[in-house]
C-alpha positions in Angstrom: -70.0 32.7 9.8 -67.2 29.9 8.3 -69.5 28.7 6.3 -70.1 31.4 4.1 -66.3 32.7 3.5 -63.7 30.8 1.9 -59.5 30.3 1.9 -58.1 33.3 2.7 -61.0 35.1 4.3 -61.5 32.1 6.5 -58.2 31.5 7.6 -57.8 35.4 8.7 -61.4 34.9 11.1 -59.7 31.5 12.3 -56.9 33.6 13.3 -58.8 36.6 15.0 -60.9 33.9 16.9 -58.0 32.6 18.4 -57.0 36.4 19.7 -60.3 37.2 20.5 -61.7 34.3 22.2 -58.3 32.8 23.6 -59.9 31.6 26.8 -63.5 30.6 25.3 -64.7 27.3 25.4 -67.0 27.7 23.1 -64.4 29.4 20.6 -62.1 26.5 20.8 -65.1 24.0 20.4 -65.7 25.4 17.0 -62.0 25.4 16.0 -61.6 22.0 16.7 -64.6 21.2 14.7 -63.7 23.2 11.6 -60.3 21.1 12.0 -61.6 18.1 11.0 -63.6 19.6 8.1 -60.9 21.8 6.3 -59.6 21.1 3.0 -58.1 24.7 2.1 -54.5 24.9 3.5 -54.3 28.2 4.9 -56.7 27.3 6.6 -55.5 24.5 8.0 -52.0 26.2 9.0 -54.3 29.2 10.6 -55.8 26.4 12.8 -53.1 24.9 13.8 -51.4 28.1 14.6 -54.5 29.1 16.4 -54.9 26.2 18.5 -51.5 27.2 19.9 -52.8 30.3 21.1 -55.5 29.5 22.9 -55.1 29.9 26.5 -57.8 26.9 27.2 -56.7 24.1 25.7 -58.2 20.2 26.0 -57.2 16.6 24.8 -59.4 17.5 21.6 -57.6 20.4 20.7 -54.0 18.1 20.5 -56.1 15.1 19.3 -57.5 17.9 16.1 -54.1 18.9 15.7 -52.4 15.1 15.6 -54.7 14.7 12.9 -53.6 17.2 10.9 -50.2 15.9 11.4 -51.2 12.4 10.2 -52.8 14.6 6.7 -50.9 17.3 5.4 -47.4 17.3 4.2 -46.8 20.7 3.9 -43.6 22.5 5.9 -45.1 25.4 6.9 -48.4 23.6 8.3 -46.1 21.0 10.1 -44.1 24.2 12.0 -47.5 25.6 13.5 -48.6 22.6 14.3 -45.3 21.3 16.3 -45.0 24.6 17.7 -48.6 24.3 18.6 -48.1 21.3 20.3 -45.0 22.3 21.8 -47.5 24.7 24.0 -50.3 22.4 24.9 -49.2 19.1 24.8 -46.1 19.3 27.6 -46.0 15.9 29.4 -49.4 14.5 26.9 -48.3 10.8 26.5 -51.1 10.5 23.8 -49.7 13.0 21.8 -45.7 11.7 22.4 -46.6 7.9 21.5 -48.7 9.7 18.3 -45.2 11.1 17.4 -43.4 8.3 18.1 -45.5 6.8 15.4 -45.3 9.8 12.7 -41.8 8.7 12.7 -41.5 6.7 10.5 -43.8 8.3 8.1 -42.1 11.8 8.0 -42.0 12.5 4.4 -38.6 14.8 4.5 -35.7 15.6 6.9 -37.5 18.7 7.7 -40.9 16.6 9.3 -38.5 14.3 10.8 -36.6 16.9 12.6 -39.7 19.0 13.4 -40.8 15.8 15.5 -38.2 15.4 16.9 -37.4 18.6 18.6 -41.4 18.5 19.4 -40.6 14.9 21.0 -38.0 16.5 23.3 -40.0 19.6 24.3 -43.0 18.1 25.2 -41.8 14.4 26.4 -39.4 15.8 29.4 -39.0 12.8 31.5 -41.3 10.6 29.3 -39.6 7.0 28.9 -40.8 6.8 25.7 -39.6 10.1 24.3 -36.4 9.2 25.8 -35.8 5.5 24.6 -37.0 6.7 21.1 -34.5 9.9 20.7 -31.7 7.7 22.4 -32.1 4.8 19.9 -32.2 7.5 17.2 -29.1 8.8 18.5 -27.5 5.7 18.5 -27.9 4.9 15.2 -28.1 7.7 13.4 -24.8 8.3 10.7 -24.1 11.9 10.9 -22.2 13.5 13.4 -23.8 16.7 13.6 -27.3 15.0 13.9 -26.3 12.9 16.6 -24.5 15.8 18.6 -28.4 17.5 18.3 -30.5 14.7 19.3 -27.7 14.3 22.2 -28.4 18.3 23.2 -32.3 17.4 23.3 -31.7 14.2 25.5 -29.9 16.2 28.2 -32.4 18.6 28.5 -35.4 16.0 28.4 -33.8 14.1 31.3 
């Protein structure tokens, strides 16, 4: 049925799939597969917004959705796909140390910050999470930044 819609059309079926077919297997196969074949945008935000929805989620589905991450650019993909994350990926050390290693490459304050608060949400307790936020912390040069990464530490420890 993808196959023979484009952009918009497809990103609105990506969508319903997700609502209809929340808890199907076989729903959330074929999203993950369509992930690592999109080129349109919308319909790249609609899967990652979709693969937050679903209530069955797997390794694949936050693997698909890390390599959007490590693709696209664009502000609006990067919130459903951290807020994605932010649902399935609680405690995923694959998909922390993935972040920890978008760091670097964030291409604006906004991707920077988006992993960041996604680093504190889902890394709760994880070492690495924490060493990396705290050595962010401590370097970083504004005052307001620092007081935010300090409010995510304390609730990530």
């Amino acid at each position: 049925m993808l196959s023979k819609t484009n952009g918009w059309n497809r990103a609105a079926i990506i969508g319903g799939l997700s609502i209809i077919g929340g808890d199907n297997q076989v729903v959330l196969r074929s999203l993950i597969d369509v992930a690592y074949t999109i080129e349109d945008l919308e319909e790249c935000r609609a899967i990652a917004k979709a693969l937050g929805e679903m209530t069955v989620t797997n390794q694949k589905s936050v693997n698909a959705l890390i390599y959007l991450l490590r693709i696209y650019d664009d502000h609006n993909f990067w919130y459903f796909a951290t807020e994605s994350l932010k649902k399935i990926a609680i405690g995923n050390a694959n998909a922390i140390n993935i972040l920890i290693e978008l760091l670097p490459t964030a291409k604006s304050t906004d991707q920077y910050r988006k992993i960041i608060e996604t680093l504190a949400e889902i890394g709760v307790g994880n070492s690495s999470a924490i060493a990396t936020l705290t050595e962010i912390r401590d370097n970083c040069q504004d005052d307001y930044y620092q007081k935010v990464v300090t409010v995510l530490l304390k609730k990530m420890k």
